[in-house]
C-alpha positions in Angstrom: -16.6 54.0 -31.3 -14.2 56.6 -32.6 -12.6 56.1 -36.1 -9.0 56.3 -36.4 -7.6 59.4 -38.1 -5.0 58.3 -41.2 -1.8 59.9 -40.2 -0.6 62.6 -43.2 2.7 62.0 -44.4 5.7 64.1 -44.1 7.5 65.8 -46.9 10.1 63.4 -46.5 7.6 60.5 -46.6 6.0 61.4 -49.9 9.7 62.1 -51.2 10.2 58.3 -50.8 6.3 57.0 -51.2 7.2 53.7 -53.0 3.7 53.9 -55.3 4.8 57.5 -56.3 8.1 56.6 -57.4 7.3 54.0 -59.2 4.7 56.3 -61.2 7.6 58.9 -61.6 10.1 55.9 -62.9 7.4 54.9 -65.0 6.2 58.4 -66.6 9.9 59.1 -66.9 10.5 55.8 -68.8 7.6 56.9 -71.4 8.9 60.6 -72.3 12.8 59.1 -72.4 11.5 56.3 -75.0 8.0 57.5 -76.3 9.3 56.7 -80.2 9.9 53.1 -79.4 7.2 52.2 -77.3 5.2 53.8 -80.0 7.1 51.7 -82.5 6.5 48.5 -80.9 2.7 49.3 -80.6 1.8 50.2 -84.0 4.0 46.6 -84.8 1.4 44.9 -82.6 -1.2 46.5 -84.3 -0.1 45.6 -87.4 0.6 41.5 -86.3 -2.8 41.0 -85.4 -3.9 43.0 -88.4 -1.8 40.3 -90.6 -2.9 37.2 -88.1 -6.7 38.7 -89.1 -5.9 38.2 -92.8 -4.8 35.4 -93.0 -6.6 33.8 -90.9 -9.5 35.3 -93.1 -7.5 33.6 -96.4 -7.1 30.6 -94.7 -10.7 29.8 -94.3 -10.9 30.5 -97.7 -9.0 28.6 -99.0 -10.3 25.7 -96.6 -13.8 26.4 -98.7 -12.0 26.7 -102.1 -10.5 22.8 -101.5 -13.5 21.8 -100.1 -15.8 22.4 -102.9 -13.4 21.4 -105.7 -12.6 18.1 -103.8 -16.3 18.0 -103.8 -16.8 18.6 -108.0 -13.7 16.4 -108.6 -15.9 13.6 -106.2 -19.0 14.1 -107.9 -17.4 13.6 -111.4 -15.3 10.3 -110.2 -19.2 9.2 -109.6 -20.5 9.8 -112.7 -17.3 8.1 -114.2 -18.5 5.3 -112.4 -22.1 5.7 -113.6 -20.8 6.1 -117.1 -18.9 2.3 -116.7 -21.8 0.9 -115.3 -23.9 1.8 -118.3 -21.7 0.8 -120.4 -20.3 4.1 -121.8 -16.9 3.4 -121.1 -14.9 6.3 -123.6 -17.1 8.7 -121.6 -16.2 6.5 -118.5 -12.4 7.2 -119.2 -13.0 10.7 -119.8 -14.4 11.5 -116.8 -11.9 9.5 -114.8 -9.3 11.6 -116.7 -10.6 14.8 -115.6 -11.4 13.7 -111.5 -7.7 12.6 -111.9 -6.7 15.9 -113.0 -8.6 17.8 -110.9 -8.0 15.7 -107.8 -4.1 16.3 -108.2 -4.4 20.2 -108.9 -6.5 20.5 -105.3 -3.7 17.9 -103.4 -0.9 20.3 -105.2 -2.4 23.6 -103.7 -3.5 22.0 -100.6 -0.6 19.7 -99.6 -1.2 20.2 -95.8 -5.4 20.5 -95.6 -7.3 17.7 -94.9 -9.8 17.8 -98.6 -6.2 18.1 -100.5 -4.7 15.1 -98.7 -8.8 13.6 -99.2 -8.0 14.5 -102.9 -4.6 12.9 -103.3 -6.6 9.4 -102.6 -9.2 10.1 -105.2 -6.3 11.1 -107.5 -4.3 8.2 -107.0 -7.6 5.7 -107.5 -8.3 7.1 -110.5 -4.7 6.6 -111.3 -5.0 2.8 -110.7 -8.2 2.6 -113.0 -6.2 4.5 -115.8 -3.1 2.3 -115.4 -0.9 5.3 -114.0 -0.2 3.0 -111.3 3.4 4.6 -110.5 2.3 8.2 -110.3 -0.7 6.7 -108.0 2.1 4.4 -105.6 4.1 7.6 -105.6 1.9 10.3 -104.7 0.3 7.8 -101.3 3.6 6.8 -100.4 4.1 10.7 -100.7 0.6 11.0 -98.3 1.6 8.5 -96.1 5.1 10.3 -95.1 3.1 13.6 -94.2 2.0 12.5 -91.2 -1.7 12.5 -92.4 -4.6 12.0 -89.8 -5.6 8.3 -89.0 -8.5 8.3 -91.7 -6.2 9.7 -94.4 -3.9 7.3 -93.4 -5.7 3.8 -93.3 -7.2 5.2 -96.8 -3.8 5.8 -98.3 -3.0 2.3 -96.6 -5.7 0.7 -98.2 -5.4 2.2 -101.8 -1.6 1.9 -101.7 -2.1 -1.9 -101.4 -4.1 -2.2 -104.0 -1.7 0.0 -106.5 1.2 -2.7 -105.5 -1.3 -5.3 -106.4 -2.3 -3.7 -109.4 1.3 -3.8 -110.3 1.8 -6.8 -109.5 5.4 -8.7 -109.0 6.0 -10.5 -105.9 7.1 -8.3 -104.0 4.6 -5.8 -104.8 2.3 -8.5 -103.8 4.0 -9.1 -100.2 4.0 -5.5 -99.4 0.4 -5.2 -100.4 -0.3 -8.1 -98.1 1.5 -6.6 -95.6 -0.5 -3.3 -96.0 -4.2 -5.2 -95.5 -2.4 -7.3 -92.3 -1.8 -3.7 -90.8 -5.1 -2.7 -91.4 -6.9 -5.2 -90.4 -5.5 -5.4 -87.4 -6.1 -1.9 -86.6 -9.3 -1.6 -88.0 -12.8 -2.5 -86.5 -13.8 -5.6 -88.6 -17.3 -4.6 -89.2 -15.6 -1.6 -91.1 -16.0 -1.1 -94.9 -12.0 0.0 -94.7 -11.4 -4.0 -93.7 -14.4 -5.2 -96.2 -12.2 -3.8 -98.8 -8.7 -4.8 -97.7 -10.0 -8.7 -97.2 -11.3 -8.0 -100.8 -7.8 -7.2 -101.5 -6.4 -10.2 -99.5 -8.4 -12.8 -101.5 -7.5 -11.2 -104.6 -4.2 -11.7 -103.4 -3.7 -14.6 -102.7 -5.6 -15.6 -106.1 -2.6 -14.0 -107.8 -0.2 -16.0 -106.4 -2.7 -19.1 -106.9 -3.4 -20.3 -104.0 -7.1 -20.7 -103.8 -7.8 -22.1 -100.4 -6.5 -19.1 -98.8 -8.3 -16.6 -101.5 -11.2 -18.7 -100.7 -11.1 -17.9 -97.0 -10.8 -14.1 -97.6 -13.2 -14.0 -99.8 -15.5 -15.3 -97.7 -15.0 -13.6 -94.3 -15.3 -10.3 -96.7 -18.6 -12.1 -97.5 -19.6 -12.3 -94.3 -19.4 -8.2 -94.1 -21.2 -7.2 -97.2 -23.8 -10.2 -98.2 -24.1 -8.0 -101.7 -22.1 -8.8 -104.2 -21.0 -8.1 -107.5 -20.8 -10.2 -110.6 -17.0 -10.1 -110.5 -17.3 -11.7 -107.0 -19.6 -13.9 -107.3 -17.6 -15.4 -110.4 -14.7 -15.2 -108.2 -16.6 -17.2 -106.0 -17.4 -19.4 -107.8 -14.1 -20.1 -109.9 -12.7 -20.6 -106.3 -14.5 -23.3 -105.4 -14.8 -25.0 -108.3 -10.7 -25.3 -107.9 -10.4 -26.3 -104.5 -13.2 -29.1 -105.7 -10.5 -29.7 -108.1 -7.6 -29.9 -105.8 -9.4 -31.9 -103.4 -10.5 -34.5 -106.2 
């Protein structure tokens, strides 16, 4: 079978050959703005150059906050260590120094997650050292960021017990607000709503009513079998008055 034979072009053809004029446009276009086509490339360059570097520094500072979130974690244990044993100026020092720490890694890393992890260990330690305002303001503070759902059922949680901690009635209403949120978000088997029927109980024991501090008490019970001598005294004091009010 005999192959067809391209047909050449004509001068007049390759005078109007789209593809070739488009490569003359094109090559014309370069010479008539060479300086700004080099301008825009070396800008290029230089953006991913920058993009590099800080993407570089951000991971950096990512570890930085990690591993002082980490020391300022590690001493808020040893604070506790320290209370448990019964060394309780060294206790308070130590809380003093996670508390300080804690805040200087939330101040530098306002937006990362181990500075907004650090803001809640700074504003427990602020409970424990009766700095109870600086600790409601700096989670009401977390809270308003937008945080992720973690940070945010923490700062939920710790908020409500700073209002308790403070104390008036409404303080008291908005803590017993927070714990309703949470436990109704919050998969009951969860330490999160161990803690805030802890704070429910407590609560309600504040504003002496002892049946219903009773109740919470003992569904937080049910969650953690283990418990300390506070809560067993708790427990105890609890029923003795409802015996009372019974009686």
């Amino acid at each position: 079978m005999a192959h067809k034979t391209r047909k050449r072009l004509t001068k007049s053809e390759l005078k109007h050959d789209p593809i070739a004029d488009a490569l003359l446009k094109g090559w014309e276009f370069t010479q008539r703005y060479l300086k700004e086509i080099i301008g825009a490339f070396v800008l290029i360059i230089l953006v991913i150059v920058v993009v590099q570097t800080l993407s570089g520094r951000s991971g950096q500072q990512d570890a930085r906050a990690l591993a002082r979130y980490l020391t300022a974690d590690r001493l808020y244990e040893q604070a506790v260590q320290l209370s448990v044993s019964g060394m309780h100026e060294q206790s308070i020092q130590a809380l003093t120094n996670t508390y300080r720490l804690a805040a200087r890694v939330y101040s530098e890393n306002p937006g990362r997650i181990w500075g907004r992890r650090a803001a809640i260990l700074q504003a427990k330690c602020g409970v424990m050292l009766g700095r109870t305002e600086e600790a409601i303001d700096v989670l009401n503070q977390l809270m308003a960021s937008n945080p992720s759902e973690f940070v945010r059922k923490s700062a939920q949680l710790h908020l409500a017990i700073a209002l308790e901690n403070r104390g008036d009635s409404e303080d008291l209403l908005n803590a017993m607000e927070l714990c309703r949120n949470l436990l109704s978000t919050t998969n009951d088997t969860s330490g999160v709503a161990h803690e805030a029927m802890m704070a429910m109980a407590r609560i309600w024991y504040q504003k002496d009513q002892p049946d219903s501090s009773l109740k919470w008490l003992q569904r937080s019970l049910v969650l953690q079998e283990d418990t300390t001598g506070f809560e067993r005294y708790m427990l105890a004091e609890l029923r003795w008055q409802r015996e009372e009010n019974v009686r």
